[in-house]
C-alpha positions, -999 to 999 in steps of 0.1 A, spaced: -178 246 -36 -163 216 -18 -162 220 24 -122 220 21 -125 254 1 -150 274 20 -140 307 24 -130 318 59 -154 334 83 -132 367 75 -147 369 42 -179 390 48 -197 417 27 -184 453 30 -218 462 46 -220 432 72 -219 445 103 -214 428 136 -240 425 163 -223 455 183 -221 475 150 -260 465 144 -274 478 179 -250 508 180 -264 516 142 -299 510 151 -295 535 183 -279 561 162 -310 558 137 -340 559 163 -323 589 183 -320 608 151 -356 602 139 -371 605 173 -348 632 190 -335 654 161 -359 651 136 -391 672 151 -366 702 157 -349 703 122 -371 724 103 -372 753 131 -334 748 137 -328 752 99 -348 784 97 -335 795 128 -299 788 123 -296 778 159 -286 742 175 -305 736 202 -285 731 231 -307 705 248 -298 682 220 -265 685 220 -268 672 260 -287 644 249 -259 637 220 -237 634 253 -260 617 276 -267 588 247 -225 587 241 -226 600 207 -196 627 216 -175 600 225 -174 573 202 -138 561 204 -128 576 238 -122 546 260 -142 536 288 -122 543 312 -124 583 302 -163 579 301 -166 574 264 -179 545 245 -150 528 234 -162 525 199 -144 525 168 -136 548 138 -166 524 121 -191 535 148 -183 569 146 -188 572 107 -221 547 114 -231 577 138 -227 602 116 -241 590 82 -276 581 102 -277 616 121 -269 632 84 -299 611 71 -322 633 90 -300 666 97 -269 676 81 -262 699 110 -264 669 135 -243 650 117 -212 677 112 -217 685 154 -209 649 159 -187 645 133 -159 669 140 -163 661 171 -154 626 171 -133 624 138 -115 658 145 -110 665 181 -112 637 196 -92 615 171 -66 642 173 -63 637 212 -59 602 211 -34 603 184 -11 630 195 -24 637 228 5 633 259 -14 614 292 -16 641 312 -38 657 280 -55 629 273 -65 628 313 -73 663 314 -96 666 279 -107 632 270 -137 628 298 -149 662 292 -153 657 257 -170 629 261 -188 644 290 -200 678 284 -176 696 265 -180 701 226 -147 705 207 -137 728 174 -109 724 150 -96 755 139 -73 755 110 -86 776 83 -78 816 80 -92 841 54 -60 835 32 -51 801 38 -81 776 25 -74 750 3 -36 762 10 -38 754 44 -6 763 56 -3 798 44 -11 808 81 -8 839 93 -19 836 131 15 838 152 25 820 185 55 831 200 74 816 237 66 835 270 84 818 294 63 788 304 36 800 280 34 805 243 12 836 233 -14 835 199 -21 864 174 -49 865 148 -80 849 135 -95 819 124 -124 820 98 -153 791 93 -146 769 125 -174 746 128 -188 742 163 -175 771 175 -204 789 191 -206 756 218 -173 749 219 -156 745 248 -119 732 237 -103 744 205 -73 725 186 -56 758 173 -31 763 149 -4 790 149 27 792 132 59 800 151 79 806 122 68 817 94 101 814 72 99 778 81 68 773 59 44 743 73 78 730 94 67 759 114 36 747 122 22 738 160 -13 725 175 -19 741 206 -51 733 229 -68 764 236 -98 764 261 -129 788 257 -121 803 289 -84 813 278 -78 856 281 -72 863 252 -92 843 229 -128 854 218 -152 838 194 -168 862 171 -192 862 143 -220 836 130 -217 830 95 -250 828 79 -247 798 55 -262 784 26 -267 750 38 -263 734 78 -275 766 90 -282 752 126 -246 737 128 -226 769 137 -197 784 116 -178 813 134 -146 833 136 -121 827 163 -101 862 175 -72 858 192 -56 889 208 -26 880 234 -44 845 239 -19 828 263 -15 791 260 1 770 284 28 751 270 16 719 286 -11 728 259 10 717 225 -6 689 206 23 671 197 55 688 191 64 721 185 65 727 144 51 691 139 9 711 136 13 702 101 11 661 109 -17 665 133 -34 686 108 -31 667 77 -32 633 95 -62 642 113 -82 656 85 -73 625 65 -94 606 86 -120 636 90 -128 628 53 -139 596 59 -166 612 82 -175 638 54 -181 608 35 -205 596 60 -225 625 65 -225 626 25 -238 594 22 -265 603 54 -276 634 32 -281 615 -4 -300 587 14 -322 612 33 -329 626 5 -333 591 -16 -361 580 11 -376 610 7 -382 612 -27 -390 575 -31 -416 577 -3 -432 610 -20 -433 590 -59 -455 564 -37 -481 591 -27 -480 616 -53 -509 610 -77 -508 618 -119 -526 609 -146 -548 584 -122 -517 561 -104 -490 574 -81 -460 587 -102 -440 555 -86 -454 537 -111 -442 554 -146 -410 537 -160 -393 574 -158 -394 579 -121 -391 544 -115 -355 542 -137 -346 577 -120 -349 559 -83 -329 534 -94 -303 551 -108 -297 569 -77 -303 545 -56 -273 528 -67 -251 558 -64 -261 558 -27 -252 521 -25 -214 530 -39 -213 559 -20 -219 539 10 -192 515 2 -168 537 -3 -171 552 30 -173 518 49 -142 510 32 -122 538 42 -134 535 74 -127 496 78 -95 504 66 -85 528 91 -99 506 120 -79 476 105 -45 503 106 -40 501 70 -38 526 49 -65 550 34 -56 580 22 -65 572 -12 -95 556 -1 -104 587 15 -100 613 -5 -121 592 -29 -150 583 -8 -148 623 2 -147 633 -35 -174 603 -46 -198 612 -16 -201 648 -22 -206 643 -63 -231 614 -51 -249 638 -22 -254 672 -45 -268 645 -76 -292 628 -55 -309 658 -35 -307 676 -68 -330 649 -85 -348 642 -57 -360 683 -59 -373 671 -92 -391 641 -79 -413 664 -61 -415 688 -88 -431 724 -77 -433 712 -42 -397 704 -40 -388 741 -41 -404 750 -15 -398 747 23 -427 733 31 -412 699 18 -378 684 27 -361 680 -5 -344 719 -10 -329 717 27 -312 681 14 -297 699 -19 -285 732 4 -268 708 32 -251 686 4 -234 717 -15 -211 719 16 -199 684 9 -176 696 -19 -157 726 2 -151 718 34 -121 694 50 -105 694 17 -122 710 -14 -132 683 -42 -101 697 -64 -79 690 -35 -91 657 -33 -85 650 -65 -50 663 -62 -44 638 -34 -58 610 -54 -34 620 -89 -7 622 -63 -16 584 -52 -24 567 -86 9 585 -96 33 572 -70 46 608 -63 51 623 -26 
């Protein structure tokens, strides 16, 4: 190609990352072998997060991604955060859903439809000390999200909450809650509001530990609320306008399931290729035979397109263009791509893959989640018809 028609500087690979994005990336990945990694096995069995990690996720700015500076966080970007994520979900699925509601839930929420005096009085605890929840989903309202049932109704200068919350990820360390309630019902999701709702609020209890399947360390609990009493300096955004913050912000939140998707099938990809290397039949290591060899490959490219999905989405969202497609597909892509991989990868290691002793079944139970949570993959697909289709 002539000099006059070199393509601008722009014009970089999908997975080029700038010197900032490099260091932050390599951080993410030595903290999450060194730090995480000797306590996932006991955490796992345990179902317990240890609580001296999550410090260190704070002390090491990992809570804070995108906060600014100036409230103590990183000042990062979207990109960083989903960079975070996918390399803590390489090594623990747990880790990478603490960090990743977190920063693409709470904190994005905050900074999108947070007033000053919120952002001021939130922002530099999260990114300080205090772990956030997002607390949407009910026994009876799922994938239909807005079939809520838990109440908020005005008290003066306060508005007061009735009913539960089911499966609200974080919740056992959480500190700040985004709640939603609706304050009239007849208005269907026009009824909706986001109110702020801090552990410490009479009122507000959180109850049971589910015990899960997969990310058993990462805690899943019901929220009660009996006469909780919320300040109304505490609404996130307007009053009946919950609906935007919650579909806006879990929009973006799929991105990041797409990242810790992506985290879990490469986990589980290095894994597997590291234990064909070792693993001895027939008089050579099993890395050698065409089959396994072919079967690497194979999923080894899935990961690759996996990966590029997410870092689309995400470049997308930094770049303020839009994604919604993009994300609902890396979300739907990832999750197919995650429960594949650790699935094959259970076979790479044959009889020793289904036990505990190895790593490969805790990979396949963490990436089942991928496909329910934030948006089930039917939904997904819905929002991607919907897309394609032109309709609304």
């Amino acid at each position: 190609m002539a000099e006059s028609q070199t393509l601008p500087q722009t014009f970089v690979p999908l997975t080029a990352l700038s010197d900032e994005e490099q260091m932050f990336q390599a951080a993410a990945r030595e903290f999450a072998e060194k730090e995480i990694g000797p306590h996932v096995a006991a955490m796992d069995r345990e179902g317990v997060f240890r609580r001296d990690l999550i410090e260190k996720f704070f002390e090491h700015g990992f809570m804070g991604i995108e906060i600014p500076e100036a409230s103590g966080g990183s000042g990062g970007s979207f990109f960083m955060a989903a960079l975070a994520v996918e390399e803590f979900s390489r090594v623990d699925a747990s880790a990478g859903v603490v960090i990743d509601v977190q920063n693409t839930l709470v904190s994005n929420a905050l900074l999108r439809w947070g007033n000053e005096a919120q952002k001021t009085a939130f922002l530099p605890r999260l990114a300080r000390d205090t772990v956030g929840a997002y607390a949407l989903s009910e026994a009876g309202s799922g994938s239909d999200a807005f079939a809520l049932e838990t109440r908020a109704h005005e008290d003066g200068d306060q508005y007061v909450l009735n009913g539960r919350k089911l499966w609200i990820t974080n919740a056992k360390e959480a500190g700040l809650f985004i709640v939603f309630a609706t304050m009239k019902r007849e208005l269907g999701y026009k009824g909706i509001t986001a109110f702020l709702v801090e552990r410490s609020t009479e009122g507000f209890a959180v109850g049971k530990k589910e015990d899960k399947l997969g990310i058993r360390a990462s805690s899943t609990c019901e929220l009660i609320l009996d006469d909780c009493r919320v300040p109304k300096a505490n609404v996130l955004g307007e009053v009946g306008k919950g609906y935007k913050v919650a579909i806006e912000t879990l929009n973006e939140g799929r991105i990041g399931i797409g990242a810790q998707m992506t985290g879990v099938a490469g986990g589980a990809l290095e894994h597997a290729i590291r234990y064909a290397r070792e693993r001895k039949q027939f008089g050579k290591s099993i890395a050698e035979f065409q089959a396994i060899q072919f079967q690497l490959a194979r999923l080894a490219t899935e990961v690759e397109a996996a990966r590029l999905m997410t870092y689309n989405a995400a470049r997308l969202k930094d770049a303020g263009k839009p994604f919604l497609k993009e994300a609902a597909m890396a979300k739907y892509f990832c999750s197919q791509v995650a429960e594949r991989v650790a699935s094959e990868c259970v076979e790479v290691f044959g009889g020793y893959g289904f036990t505990k002793d190895y790593p490969a079944e805790k990979y396949l139970r963490d990436a089942k989640i991928g496909k329910i949570y934030e948006g089930t993959s039917f939904m997904q697909l819905q929002t991607i018809a919907k897309a394609i289709l032109g309709q609304p």
